[in-house]
N, C-alpha and C positions, 0 to 999 in steps of 0.2 A: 504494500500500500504506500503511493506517495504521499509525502507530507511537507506541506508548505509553511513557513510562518512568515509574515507580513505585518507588518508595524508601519500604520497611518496616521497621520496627528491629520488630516483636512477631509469634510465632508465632501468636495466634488472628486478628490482621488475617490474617496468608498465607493464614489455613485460607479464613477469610469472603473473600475478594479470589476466590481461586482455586476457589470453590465455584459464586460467582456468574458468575463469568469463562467455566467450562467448558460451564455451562448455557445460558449465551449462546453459545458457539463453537458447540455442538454442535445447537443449533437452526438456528444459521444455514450448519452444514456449514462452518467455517471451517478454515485452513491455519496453525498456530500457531507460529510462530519464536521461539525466546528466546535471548537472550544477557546475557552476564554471567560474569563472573568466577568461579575456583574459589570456594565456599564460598557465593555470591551467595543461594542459595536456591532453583535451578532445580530441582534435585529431589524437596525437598521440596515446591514449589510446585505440580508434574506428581504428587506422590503426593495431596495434600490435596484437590484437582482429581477426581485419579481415584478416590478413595474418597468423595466424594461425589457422585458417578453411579452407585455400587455395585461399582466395581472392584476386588475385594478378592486383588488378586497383586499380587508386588513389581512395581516400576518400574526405569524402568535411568534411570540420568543422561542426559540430554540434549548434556554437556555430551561426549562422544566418536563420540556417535551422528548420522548423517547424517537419518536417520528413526525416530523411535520410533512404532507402530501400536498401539493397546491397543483391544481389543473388548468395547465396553460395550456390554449390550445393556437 
């Protein structure tokens, strides 16, 4: 399994990181795990992600959830 670690202090990197991230997961059907601490940015990271694939409903935190599913079509 690869494993990335990424440290961003600016919300429009997160947006650009996690836009191009999910375009690439989601071509290649990938299994996405994150970790990090409260406040880290997982949320936001999985929102800016899923709105731009056209996701337009809230997201839950990743961070109590064993699986979050979001149906992009």
């Amino acid at each position: 399994m690869a494993q990335i670690e990424i440290d961003i202090t600016a919300l429009d990197s997160l947006k650009a990181l996690s836009s191009r991230l999910f375009f690439y997961w989601l071509k290649h059907r990938s299994m996405v795990y994150l970790e990090g601490p409260l406040g880290a940015g997982k949320t936001t990271f999985i929102q800016q992600g899923c709105i731009a694939l056209g996701y337009d409903k809230p997201v839950q935190s990743p961070t109590y959830m064993l699986v979050n599913q979001y149906d992009i079509r």
